[in-house]
FIVEXSE-662970 format. One record per atom (N, C-alpha, C): residue in three letters; x, y, z. Coordinates in steps of 0.05 Angstrom, whole numbers, plus 5000, padded with zeros to 4 digits. Layout:
N
AlaXYZ ...
***
This chain:
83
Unk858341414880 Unk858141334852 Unk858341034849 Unk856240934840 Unk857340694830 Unk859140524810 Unk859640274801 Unk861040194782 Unk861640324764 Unk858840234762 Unk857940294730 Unk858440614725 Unk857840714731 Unk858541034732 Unk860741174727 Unk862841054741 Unk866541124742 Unk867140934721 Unk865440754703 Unk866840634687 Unk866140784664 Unk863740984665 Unk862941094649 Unk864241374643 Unk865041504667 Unk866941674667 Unk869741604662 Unk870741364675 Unk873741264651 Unk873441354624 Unk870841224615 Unk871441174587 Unk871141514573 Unk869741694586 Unk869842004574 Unk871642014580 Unk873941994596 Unk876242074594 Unk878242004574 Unk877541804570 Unk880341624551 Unk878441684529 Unk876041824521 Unk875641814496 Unk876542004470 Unk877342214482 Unk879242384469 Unk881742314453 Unk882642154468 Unk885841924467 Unk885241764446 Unk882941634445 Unk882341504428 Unk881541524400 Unk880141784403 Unk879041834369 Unk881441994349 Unk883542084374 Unk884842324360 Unk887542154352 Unk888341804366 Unk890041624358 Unk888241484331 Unk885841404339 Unk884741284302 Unk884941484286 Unk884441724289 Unk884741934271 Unk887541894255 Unk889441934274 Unk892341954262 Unk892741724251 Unk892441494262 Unk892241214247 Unk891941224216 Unk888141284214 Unk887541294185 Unk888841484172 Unk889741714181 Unk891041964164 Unk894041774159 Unk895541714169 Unk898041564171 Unk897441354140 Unk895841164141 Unk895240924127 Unk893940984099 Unk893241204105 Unk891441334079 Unk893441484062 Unk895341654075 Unk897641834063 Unk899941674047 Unk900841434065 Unk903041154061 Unk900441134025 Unk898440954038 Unk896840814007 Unk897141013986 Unk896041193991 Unk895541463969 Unk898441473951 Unk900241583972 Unk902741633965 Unk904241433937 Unk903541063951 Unk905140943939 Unk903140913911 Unk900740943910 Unk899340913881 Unk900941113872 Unk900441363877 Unk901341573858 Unk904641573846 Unk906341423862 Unk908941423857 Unk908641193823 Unk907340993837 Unk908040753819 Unk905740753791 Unk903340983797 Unk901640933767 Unk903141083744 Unk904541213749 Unk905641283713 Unk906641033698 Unk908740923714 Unk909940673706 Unk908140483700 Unk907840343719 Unk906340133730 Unk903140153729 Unk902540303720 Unk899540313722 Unk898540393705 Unk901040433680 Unk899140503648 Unk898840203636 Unk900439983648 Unk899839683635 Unk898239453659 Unk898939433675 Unk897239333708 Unk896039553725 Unk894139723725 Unk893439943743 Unk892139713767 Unk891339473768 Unk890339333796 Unk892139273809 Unk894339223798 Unk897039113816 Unk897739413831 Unk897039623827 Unk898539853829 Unk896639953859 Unk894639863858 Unk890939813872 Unk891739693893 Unk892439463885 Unk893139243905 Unk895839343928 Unk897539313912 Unk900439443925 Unk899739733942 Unk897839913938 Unk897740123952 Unk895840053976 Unk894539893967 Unk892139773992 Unk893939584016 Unk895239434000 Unk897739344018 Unk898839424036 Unk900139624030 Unk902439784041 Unk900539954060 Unk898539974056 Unk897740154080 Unk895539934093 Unk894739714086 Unk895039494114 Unk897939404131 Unk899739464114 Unk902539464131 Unk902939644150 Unk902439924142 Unk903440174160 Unk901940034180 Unk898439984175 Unk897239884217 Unk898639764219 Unk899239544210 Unk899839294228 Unk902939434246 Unk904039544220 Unk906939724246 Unk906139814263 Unk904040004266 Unk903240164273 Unk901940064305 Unk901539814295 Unk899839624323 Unk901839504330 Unk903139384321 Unk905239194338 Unk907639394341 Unk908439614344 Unk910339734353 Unk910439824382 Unk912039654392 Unk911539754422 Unk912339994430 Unk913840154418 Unk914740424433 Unk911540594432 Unk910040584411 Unk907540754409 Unk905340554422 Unk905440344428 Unk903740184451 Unk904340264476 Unk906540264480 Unk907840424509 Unk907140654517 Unk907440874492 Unk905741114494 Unk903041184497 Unk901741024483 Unk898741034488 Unk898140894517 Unk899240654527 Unk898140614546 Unk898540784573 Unk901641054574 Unk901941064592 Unk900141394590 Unk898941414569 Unk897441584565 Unk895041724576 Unk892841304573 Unk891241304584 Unk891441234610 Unk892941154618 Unk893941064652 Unk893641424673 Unk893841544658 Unk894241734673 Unk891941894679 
***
């Protein structure tokens, strides 16, 4: 087999790992955003509904960025695909 080949078979391997971690990602970031509009539009969103827009779009660019820079779940994924 060549390089190129086993690099091609790496990557079917780890591709499972991969779609089913972005999956949970967006489901994670989407549930956090959703969540906090719906908490804060009765209040907050019968007089500013964009602030309410904004703040939920926020908060679920926050969950990735936890979500990426947390090393315990970097640790996990890598020792994932390592294997």
């Amino acid at each position: 087999m060549g390089p190129v080949l086993q690099g091609l078979m790496r990557l079917l391997h780890a591709l499972p790992a991969i779609i089913l971690v972005t999956l949970v990602e967006v489901i994670l970031c989407f549930t956090i955003g959703f969540t906090t509009m719906v908490e804060l539009m009765p209040g907050l969103g019968r007089t500013h509904p964009y602030v309410v827009l904004w703040v939920a779009v926020l908060s679920a660019v926050a969950t990735q960025a936890w979500i990426v820079f947390n090393h315990k779940i970097r640790e996990y994924i890598k020792s994932r695909s390592t294997e």
